[in-house]
MDTraj code that builds the backbone (N, CA, C; nanometers):
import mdtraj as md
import numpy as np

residues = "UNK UNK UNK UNK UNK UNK UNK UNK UNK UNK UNK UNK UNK UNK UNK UNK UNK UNK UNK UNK UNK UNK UNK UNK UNK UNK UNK UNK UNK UNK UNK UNK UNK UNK UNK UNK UNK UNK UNK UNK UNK UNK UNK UNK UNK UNK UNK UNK UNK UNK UNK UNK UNK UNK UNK UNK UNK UNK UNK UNK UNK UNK UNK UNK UNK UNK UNK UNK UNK UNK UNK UNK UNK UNK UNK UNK UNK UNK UNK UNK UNK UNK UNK UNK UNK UNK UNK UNK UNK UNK UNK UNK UNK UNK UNK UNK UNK UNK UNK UNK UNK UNK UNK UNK UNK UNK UNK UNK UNK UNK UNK UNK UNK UNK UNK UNK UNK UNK UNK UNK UNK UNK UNK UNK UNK UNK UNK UNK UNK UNK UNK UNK UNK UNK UNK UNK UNK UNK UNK UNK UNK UNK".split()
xyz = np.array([
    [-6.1021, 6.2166, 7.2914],
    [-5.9818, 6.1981, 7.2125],
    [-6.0190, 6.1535, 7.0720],
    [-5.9547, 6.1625, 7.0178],
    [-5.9668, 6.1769, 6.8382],
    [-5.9452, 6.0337, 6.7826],
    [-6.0114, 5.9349, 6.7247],
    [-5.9860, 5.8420, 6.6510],
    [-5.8490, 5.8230, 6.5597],
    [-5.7336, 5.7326, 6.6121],
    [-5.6589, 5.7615, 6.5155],
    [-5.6862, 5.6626, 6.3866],
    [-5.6293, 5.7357, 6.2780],
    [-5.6561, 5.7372, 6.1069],
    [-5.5744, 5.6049, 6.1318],
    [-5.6043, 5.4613, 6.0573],
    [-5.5629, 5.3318, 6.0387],
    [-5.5533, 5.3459, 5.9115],
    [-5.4145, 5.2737, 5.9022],
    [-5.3675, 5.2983, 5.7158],
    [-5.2805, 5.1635, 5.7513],
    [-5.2754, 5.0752, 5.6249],
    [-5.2272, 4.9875, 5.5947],
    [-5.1265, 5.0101, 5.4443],
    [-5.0058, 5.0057, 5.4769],
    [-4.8740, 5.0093, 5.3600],
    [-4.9076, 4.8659, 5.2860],
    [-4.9501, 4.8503, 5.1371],
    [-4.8753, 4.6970, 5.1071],
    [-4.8064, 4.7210, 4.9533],
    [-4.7238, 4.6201, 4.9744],
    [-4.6401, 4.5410, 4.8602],
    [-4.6011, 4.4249, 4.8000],
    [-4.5542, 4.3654, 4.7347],
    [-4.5795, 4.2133, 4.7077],
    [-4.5368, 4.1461, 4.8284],
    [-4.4191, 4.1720, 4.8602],
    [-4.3328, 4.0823, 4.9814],
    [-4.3148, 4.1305, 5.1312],
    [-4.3715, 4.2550, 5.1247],
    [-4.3433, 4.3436, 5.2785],
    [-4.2113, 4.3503, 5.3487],
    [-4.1396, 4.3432, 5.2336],
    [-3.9995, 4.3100, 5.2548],
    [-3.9252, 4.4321, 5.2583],
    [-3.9593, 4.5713, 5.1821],
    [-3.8556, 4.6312, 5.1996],
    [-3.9922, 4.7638, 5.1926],
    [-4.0889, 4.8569, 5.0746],
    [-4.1026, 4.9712, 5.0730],
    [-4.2579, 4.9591, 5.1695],
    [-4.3408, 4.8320, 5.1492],
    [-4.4437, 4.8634, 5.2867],
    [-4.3504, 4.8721, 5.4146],
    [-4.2956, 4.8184, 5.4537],
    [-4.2018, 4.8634, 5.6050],
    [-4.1455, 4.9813, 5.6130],
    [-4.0612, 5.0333, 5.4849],
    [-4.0376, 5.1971, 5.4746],
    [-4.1379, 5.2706, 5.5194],
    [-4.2675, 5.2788, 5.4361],
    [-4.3818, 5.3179, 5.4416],
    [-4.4464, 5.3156, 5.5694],
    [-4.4539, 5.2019, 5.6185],
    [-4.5214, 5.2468, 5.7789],
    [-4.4068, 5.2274, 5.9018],
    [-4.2628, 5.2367, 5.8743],
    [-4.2110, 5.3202, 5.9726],
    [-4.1666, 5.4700, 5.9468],
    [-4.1891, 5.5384, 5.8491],
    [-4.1801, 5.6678, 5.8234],
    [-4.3470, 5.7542, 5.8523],
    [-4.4523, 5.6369, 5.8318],
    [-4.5533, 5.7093, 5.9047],
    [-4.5732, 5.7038, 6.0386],
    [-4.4980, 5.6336, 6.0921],
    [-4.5047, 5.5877, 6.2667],
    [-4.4141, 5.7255, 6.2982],
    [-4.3199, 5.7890, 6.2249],
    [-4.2454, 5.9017, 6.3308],
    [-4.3220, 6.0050, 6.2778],
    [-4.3483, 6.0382, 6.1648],
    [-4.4360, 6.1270, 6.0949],
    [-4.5416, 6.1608, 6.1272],
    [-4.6421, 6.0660, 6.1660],
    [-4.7501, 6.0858, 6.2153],
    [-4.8050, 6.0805, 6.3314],
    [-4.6911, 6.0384, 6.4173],
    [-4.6903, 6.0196, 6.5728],
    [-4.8125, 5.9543, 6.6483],
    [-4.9036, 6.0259, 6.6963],
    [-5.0024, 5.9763, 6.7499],
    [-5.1579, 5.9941, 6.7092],
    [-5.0966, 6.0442, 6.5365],
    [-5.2727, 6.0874, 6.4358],
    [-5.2986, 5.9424, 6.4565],
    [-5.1942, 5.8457, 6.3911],
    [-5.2178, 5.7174, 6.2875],
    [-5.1789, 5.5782, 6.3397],
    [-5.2537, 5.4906, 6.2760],
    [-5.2410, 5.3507, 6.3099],
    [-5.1899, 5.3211, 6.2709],
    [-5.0327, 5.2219, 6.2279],
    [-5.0054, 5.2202, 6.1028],
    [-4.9704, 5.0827, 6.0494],
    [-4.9591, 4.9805, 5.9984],
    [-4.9286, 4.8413, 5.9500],
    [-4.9085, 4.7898, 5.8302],
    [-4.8338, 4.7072, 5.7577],
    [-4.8043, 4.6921, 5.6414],
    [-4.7748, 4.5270, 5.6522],
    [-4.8269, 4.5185, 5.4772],
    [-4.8341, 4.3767, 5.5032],
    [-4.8181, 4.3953, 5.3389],
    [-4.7580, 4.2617, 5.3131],
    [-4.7655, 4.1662, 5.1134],
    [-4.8096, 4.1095, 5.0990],
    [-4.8556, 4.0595, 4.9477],
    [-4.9742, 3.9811, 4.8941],
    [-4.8911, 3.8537, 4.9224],
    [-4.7825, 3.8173, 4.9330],
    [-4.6998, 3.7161, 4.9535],
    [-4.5875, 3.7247, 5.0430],
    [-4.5538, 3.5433, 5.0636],
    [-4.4617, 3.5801, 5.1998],
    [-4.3271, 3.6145, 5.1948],
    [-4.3028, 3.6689, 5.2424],
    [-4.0892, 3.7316, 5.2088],
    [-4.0419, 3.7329, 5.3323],
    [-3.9335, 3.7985, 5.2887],
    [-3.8391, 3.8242, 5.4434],
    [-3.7780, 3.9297, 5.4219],
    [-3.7641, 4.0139, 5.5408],
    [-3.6795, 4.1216, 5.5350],
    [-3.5900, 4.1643, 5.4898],
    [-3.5590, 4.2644, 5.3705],
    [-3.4184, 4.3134, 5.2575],
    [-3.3249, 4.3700, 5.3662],
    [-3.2167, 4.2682, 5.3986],
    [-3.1408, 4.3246, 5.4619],
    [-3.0725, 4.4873, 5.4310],
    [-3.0274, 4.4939, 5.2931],
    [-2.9866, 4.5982, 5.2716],
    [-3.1299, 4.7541, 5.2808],
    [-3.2168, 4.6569, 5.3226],
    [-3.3527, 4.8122, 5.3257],
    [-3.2883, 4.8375, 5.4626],
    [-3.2796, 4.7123, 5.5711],
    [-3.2781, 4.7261, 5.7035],
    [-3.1457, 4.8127, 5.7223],
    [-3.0528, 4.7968, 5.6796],
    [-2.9448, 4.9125, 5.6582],
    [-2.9417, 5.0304, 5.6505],
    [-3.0586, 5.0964, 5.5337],
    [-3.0689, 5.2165, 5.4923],
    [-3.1520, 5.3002, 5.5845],
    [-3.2033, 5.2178, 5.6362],
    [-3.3278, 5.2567, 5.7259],
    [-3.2467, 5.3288, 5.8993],
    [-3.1368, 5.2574, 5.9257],
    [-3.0496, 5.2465, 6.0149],
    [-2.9832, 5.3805, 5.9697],
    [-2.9708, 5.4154, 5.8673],
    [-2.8602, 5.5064, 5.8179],
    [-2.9464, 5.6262, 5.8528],
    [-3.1270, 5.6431, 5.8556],
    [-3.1470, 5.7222, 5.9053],
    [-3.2625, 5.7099, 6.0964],
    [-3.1673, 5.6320, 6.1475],
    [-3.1765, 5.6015, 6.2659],
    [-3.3616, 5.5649, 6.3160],
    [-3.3707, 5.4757, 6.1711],
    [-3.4897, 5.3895, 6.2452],
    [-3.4569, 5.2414, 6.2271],
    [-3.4814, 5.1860, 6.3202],
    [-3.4628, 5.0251, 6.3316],
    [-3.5443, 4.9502, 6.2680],
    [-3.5277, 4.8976, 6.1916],
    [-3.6726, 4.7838, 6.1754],
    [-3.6131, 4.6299, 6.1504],
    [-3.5048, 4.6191, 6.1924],
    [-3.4548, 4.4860, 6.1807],
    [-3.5437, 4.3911, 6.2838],
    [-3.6214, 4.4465, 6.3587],
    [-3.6942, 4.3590, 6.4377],
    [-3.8576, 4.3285, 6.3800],
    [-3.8559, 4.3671, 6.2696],
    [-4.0279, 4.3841, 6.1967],
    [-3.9947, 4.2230, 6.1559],
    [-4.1402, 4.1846, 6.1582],
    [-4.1863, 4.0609, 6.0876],
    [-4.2729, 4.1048, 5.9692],
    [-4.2297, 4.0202, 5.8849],
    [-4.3019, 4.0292, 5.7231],
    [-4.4305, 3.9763, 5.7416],
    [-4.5673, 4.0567, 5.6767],
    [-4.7317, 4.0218, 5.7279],
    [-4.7781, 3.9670, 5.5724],
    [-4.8721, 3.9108, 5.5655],
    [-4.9519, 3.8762, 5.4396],
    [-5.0452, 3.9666, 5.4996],
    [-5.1555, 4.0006, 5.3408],
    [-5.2434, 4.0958, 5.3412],
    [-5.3740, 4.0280, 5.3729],
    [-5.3421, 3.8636, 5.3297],
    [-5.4811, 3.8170, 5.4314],
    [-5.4804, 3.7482, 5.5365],
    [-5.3569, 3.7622, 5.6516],
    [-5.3739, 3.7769, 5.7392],
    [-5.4775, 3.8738, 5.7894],
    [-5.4834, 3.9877, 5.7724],
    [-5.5624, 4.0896, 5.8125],
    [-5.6667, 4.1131, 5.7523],
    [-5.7177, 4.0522, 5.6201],
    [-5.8656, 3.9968, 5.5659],
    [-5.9022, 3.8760, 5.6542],
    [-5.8657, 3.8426, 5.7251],
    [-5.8852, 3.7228, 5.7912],
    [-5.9560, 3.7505, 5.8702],
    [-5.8746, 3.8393, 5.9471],
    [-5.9075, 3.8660, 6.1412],
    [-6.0130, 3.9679, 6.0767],
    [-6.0402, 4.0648, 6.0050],
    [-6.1182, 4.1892, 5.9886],
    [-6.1062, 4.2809, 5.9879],
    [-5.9725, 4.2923, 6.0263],
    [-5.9640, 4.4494, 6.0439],
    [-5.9799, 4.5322, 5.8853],
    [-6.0129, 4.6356, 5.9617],
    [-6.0407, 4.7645, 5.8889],
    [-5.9299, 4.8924, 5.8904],
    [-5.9447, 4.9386, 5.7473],
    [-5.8665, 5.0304, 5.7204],
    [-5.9178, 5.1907, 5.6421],
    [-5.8886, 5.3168, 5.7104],
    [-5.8836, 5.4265, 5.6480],
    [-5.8629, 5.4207, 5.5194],
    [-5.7027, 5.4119, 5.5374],
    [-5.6158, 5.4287, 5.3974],
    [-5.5473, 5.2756, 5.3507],
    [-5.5828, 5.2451, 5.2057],
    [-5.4579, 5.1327, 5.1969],
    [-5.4232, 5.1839, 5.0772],
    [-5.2331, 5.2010, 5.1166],
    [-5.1908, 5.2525, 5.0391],
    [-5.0396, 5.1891, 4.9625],
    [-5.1070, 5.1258, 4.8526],
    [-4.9831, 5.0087, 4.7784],
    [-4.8791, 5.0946, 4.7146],
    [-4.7329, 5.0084, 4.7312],
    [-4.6410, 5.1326, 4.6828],
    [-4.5472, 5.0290, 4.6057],
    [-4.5944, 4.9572, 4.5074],
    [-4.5760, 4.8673, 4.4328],
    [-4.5073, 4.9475, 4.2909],
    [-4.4204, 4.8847, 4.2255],
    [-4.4007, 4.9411, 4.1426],
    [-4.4560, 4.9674, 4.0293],
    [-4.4375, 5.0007, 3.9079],
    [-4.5621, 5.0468, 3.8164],
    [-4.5637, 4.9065, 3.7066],
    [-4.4309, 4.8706, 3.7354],
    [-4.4459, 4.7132, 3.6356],
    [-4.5251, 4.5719, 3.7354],
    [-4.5431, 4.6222, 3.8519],
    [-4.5832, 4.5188, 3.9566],
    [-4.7156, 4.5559, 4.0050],
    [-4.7297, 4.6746, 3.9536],
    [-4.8696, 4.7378, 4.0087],
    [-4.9823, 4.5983, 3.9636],
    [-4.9951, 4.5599, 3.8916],
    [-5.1540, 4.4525, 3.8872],
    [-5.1296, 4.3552, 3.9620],
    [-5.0210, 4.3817, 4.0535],
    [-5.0375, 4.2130, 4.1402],
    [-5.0318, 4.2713, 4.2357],
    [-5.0369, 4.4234, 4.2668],
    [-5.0517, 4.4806, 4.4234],
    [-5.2265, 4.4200, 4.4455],
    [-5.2593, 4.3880, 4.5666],
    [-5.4352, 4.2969, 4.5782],
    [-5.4798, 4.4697, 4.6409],
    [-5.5959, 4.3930, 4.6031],
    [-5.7457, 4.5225, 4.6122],
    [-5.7657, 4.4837, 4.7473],
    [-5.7654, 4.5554, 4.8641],
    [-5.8286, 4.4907, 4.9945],
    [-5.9774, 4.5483, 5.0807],
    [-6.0611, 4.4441, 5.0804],
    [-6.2131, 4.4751, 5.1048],
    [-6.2125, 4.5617, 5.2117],
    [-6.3675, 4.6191, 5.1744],
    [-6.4054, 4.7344, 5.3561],
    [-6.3965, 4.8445, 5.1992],
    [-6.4184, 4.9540, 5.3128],
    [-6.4374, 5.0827, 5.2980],
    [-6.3222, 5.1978, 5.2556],
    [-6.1899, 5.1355, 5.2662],
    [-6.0761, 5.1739, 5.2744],
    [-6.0413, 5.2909, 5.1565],
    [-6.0246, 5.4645, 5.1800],
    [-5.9585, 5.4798, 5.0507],
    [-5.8172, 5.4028, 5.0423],
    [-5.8538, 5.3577, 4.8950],
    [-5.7248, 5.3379, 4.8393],
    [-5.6447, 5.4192, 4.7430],
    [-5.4908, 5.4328, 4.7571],
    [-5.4092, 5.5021, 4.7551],
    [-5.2655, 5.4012, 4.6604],
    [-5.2281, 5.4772, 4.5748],
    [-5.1174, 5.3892, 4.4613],
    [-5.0117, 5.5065, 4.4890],
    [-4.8812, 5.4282, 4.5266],
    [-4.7920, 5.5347, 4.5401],
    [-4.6669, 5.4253, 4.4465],
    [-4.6165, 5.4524, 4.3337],
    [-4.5643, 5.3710, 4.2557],
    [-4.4260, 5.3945, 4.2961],
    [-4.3226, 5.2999, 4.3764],
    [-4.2084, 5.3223, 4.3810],
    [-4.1438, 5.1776, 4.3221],
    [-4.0007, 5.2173, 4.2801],
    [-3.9270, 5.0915, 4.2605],
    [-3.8896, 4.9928, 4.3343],
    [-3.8990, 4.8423, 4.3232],
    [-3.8778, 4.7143, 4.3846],
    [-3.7404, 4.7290, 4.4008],
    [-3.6710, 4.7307, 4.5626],
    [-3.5699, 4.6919, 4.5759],
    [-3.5401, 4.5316, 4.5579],
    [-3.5743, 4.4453, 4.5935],
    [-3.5736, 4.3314, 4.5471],
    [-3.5381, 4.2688, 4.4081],
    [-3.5309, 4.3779, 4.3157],
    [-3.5025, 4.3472, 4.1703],
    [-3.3729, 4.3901, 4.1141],
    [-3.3241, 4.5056, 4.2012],
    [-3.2185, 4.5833, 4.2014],
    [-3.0780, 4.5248, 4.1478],
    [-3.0167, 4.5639, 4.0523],
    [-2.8749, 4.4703, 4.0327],
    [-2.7669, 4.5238, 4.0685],
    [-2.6364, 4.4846, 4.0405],
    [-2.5106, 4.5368, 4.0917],
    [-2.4775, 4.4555, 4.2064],
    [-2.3956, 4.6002, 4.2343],
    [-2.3092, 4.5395, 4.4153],
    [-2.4367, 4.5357, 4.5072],
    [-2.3350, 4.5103, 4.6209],
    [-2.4415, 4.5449, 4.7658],
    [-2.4777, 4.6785, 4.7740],
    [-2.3109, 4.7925, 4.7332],
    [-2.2965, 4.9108, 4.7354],
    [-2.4135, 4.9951, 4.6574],
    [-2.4101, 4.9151, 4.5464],
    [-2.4870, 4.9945, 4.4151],
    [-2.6568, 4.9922, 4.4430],
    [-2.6286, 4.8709, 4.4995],
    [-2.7939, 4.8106, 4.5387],
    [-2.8387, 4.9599, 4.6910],
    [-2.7496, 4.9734, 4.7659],
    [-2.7702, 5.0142, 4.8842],
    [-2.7954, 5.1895, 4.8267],
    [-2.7070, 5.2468, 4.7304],
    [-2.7512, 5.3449, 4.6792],
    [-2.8841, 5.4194, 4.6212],
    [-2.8834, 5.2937, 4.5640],
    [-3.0917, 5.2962, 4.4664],
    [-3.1666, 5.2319, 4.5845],
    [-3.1221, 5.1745, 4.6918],
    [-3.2083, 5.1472, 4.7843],
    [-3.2600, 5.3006, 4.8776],
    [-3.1215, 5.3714, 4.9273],
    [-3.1398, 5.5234, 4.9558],
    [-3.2497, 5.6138, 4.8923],
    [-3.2287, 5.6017, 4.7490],
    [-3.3227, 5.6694, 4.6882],
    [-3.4350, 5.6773, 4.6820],
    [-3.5341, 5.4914, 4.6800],
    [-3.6443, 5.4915, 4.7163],
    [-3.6655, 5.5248, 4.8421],
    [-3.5737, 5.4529, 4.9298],
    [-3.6272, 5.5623, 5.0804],
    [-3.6599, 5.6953, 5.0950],
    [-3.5767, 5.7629, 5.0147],
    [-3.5789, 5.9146, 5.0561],
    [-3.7354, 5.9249, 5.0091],
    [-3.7427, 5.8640, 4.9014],
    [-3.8959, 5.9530, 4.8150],
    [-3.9876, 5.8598, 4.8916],
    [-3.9950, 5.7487, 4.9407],
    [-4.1459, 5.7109, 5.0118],
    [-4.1245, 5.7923, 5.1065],
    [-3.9694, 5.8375, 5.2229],
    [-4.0006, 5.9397, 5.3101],
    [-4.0679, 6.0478, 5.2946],
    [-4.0505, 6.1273, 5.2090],
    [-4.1264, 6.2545, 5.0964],
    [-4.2269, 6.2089, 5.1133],
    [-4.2815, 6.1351, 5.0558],
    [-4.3776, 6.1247, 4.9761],
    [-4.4831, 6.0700, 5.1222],
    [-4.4915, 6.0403, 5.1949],
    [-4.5043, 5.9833, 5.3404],
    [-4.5560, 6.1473, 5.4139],
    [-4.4317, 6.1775, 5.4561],
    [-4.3986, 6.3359, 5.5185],
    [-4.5366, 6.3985, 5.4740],
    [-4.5433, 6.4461, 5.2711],
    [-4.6186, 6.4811, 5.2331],
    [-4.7640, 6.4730, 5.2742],
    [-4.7817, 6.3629, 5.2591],
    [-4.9253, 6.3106, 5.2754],
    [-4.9412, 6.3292, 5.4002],
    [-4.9124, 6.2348, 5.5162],
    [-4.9911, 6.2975, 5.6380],
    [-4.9479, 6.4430, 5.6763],
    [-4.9633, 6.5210, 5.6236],
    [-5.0076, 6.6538, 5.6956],
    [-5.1141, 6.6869, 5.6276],
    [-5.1681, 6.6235, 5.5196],
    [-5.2329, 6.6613, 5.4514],
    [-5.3991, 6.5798, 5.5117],
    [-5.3940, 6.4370, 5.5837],
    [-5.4757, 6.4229, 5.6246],
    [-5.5288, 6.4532, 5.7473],
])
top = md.Topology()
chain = top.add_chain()
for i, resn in enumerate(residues, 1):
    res = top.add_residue(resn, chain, resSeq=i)
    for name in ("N", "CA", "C"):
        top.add_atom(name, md.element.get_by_symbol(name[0]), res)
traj = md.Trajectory(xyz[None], top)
């Protein structure tokens, strides 16, 4: 049987687009990939991500938010780490040791988002759709 490919999603808070990110590679990639996501810092779950996510019938209201050295800690190792930090937040996405390609996929911080809940939940849709894309994309490609 085939080694599956271990990829680690991160973002500052693991609050809303690393969790996009590795539950769109968990249906996407089925049984290629390993998949886990973690932030350089500690947060809590964007309720309104956990919404959007629902809207396309994946759950993740039950995910716990990871730090990235939690898992510099224990050792593990990674294929791919692939930060999806935004491009004004990109220098505080962390470099994580090992062998890992690393991978920059620049999407917008829901967490920064203004307006309503409504307005927020709209531009929240949007980054979903494109880390989905952009997700989809990539593993077929590895």
């Amino acid at each position: 049987m085939q080694q599956k490919v271990r990829v680690l999603f991160v973002c500052i808070h693991n609050s809303a687009r690393s969790q996009m990110g590795e539950a769109f590679l968990k249906q996407a990639g089925g049984e290629r990939f390993e998949v886990r996501s973690a932030g350089i810092e500690s947060g809590r779950l964007n309720p309104l991500v956990v919404q959007a996510m629902k809207e396309v019938d994946i759950d993740i209201s039950g995910n716990k938010t990871k730090q990235v050295s939690d898992f510099i800690d224990s050792g593990e190792l990674f294929d791919y780490v692939i930060t999806v930090c935004d491009e004004t937040s990109a220098e505080r996405c962390p470099l994580f040791p090992g062998q890992a390609l690393r991978l920059h996929w620049g999407f917008p911080d829901p967490s920064v988002l203004q307006g309503t809940d409504e307005e927020k939940l709209s531009a929240i849709r949007s980054i979903r759709d494109a880390i989905k894309e952009k997700v989809k994309t990539w593993s077929v490609t590895v």
